[in-house]
C-alpha positions in Angstrom: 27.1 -6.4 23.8 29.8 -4.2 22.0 28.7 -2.7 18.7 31.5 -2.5 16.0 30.8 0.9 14.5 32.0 2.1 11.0 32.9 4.9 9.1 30.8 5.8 6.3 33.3 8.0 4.8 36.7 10.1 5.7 36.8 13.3 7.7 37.0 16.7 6.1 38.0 16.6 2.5 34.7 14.5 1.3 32.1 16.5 3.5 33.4 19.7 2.2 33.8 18.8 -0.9 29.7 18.1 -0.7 29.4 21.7 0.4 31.0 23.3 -1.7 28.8 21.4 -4.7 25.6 22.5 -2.7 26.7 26.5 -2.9 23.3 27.5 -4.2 21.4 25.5 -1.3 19.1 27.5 1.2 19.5 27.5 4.2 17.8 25.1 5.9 15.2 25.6 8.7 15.6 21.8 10.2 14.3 20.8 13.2 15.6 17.3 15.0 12.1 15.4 15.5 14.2 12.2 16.6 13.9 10.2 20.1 17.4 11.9 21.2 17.6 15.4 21.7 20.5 15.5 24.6 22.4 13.3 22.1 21.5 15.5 19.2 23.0 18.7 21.0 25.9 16.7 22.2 27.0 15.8 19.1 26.5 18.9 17.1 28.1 21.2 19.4 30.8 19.0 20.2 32.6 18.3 16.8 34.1 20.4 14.7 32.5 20.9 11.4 28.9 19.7 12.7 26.2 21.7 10.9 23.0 20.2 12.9 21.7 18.8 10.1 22.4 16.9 6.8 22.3 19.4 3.6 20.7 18.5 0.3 19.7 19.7 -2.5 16.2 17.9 -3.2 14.8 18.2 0.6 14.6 22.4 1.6 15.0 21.8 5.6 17.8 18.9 5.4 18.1 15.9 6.8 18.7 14.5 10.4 21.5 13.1 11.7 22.7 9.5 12.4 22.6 8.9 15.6 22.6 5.5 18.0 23.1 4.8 21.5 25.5 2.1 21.5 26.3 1.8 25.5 25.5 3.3 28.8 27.4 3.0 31.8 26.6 2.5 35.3 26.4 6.2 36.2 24.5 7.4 32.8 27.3 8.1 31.2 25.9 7.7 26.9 28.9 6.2 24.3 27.0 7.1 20.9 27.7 7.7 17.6 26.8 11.2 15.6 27.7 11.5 11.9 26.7 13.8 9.2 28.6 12.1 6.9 31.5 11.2 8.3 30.8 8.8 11.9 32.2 10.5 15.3 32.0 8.7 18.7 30.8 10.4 21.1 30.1 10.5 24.8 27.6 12.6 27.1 28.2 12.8 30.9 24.8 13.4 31.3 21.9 15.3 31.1 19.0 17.2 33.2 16.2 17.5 30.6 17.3 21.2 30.0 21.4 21.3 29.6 23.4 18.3 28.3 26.8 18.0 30.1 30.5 16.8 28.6 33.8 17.3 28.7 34.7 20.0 26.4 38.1 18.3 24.5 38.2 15.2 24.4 34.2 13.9 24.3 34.4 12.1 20.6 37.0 10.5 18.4 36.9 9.2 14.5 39.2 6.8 13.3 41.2 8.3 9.9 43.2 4.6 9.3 40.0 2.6 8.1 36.1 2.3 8.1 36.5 0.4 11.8 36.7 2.2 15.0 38.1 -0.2 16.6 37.6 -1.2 20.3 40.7 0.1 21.3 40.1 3.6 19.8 36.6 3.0 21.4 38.1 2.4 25.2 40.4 5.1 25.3 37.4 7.8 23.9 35.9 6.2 27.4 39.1 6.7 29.4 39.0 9.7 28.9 35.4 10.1 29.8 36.0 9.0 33.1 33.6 5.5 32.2 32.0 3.6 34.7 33.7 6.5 37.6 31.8 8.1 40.0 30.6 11.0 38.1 32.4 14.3 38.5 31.0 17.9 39.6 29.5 20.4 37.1 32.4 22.7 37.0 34.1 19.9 35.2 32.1 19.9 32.1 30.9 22.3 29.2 27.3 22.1 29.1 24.9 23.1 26.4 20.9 23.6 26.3 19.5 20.8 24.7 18.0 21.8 21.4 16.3 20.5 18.4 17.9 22.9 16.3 21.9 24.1 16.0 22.2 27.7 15.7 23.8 29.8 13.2 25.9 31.2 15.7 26.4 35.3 17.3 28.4 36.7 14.9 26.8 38.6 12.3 27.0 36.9 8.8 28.9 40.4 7.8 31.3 40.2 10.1 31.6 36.6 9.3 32.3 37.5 5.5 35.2 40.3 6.3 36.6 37.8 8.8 36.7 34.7 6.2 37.7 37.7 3.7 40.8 39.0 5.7 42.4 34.8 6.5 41.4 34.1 2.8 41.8 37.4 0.6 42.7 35.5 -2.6 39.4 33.6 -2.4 36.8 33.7 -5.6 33.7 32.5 -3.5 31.0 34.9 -3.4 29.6 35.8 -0.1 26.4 33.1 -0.5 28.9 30.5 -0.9 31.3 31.1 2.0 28.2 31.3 4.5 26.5 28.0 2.8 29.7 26.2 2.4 32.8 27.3 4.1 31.8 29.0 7.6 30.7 26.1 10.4 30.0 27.3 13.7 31.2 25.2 16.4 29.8 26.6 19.7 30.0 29.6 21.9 31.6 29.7 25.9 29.5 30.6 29.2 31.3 34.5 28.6 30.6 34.8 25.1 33.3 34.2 23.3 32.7 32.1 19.7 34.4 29.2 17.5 33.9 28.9 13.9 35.7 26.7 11.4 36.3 28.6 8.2 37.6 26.3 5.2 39.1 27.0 1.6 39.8 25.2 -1.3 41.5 25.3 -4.1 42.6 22.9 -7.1 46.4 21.8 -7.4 48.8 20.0 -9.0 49.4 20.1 -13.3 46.5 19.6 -14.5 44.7 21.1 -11.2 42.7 17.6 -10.7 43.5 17.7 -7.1 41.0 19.9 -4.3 43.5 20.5 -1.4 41.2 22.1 1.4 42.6 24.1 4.7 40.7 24.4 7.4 41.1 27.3 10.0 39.6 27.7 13.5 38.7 31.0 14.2 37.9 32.6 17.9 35.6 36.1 18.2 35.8 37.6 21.8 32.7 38.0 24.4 32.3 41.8 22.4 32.5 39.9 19.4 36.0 41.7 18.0 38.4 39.7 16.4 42.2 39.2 16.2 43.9 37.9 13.4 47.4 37.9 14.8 45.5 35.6 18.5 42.4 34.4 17.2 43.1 31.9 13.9 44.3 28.3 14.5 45.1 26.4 11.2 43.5 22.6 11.7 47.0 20.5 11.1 45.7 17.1 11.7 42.1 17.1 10.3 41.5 13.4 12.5 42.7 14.3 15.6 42.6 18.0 16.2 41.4 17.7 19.8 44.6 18.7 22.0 45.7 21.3 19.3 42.1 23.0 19.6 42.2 22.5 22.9 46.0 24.8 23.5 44.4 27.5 21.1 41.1 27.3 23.2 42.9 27.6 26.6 45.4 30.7 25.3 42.3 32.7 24.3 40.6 32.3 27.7 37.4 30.1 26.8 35.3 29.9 30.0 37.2 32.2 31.8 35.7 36.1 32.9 36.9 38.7 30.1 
């Protein structure tokens, strides 16, 4: 039986604005205690803005995760859904007990329109998955070792301030804040190289009452330098970033030798 799935809230602009209100929160030292560690990995290394775990301000270590298996297909293929706030599906090729396997673009989709993903959004996410199809080689897939616990990334959290620093110079966030709040590390490549989603806000209009946010995607190299003029993608369409993350992925050489 088909589930119907809904949104609990919109994409980027609410779950950002929650970070920046948390700017003096820790942080946290969660650890994923659920029945679904493949899917746990899955989901936050494979969308953009995942921190691992749900921050608040009353519980130190954060919270877990939604996450439900909604479907499996004949070959072990898992459609499931992963939100942190804001409700992704997602689908894992597979897993071995030690990597979790998926492809690296095009594995989740939210729906920006309305609460309902609908079941047409909800096919094509398994089109593209190759669902119910024999299942494809290794080579084919990103893989990532299945955790309990999403790092904080390779980059050293000074580099990661003069980075943030040199996109956003007019910035007034202190350095606690833009680690805590604004710096979300997506996931590193089989050579090294890094993704991180930087954001900014700022308030607009007459009477400033409006938070306008940007949201930048920002690539260090395997030796962990960084070029400002190659290695910054501005997020254009915050609900469906795939195929333009994807280009500036490809043009920088992820998964390919240095």
């Amino acid at each position: 039986m088909k589930k119907r799935v809904f949104l609990s809230t919109t994409f980027f602009p609410i779950m950002f604005a929650l970070m920046f209100l948390l700017a003096c929160f820790p942080q946290g030292k969660f650890e994923y205690e659920g029945d679904y560690p493949a899917l746990y990995t899955v989901g936050a290394y494979s969308t953009l803005g995942a921190r691992g775990f749900i921050r608040d301000h009353h519980v130190a270590e954060g919270f877990a995760p939604y996450i439900e298996m909604i479907e499996m297909d004949s070959f072990g293929r898992v459609l499931f859904s992963y939100s942190e706030g804001v409700l992704f599906l997602v689908i894992m090729q597979k897993s071995d007990g030690e990597y979790a396997y998926f492809y690296p673009h095009y594995n989740n989709i939210l729906n920006s329109s309305g609460r309902l993903i609908s079941d047409e959004d909800s096919n094509a996410l398994k089109d593209a998955n190759s669902w119910n199809q024999e299942m494809g080689e290794d080579e084919e897939f990103d893989r990532v070792r299945i955790v309990r616990r999403k790092d904080d990334g390779p980059i050293a959290d000074e580099q990661v301030i003069n980075v943030y620093r040199d996109i956003f110079p007019i910035t007034n966030s202190t350095d606690r804040q833009i680690l805590f709040n604004d710096v979300f590390y997506f996931r590193t490549d089989s050579y090294g190289r890094s993704i991180y989603l930087f954001t900014w806000g700022t308030w607009v209009g007459v009477n400033e009452n409006v938070y306008e946010k940007t949201y930048y995607a920002v690539l260090f190299q395997a030796d962990h330098s960084f070029d400002i003029e190659s290695g910054v993608l501005e997020i254009e369409y915050q609900y469906n970033y795939q195929t333009e993350l994807r280009l500036f992925m490809e043009a920088n050489g992820w998964n390919t030798p240095p």
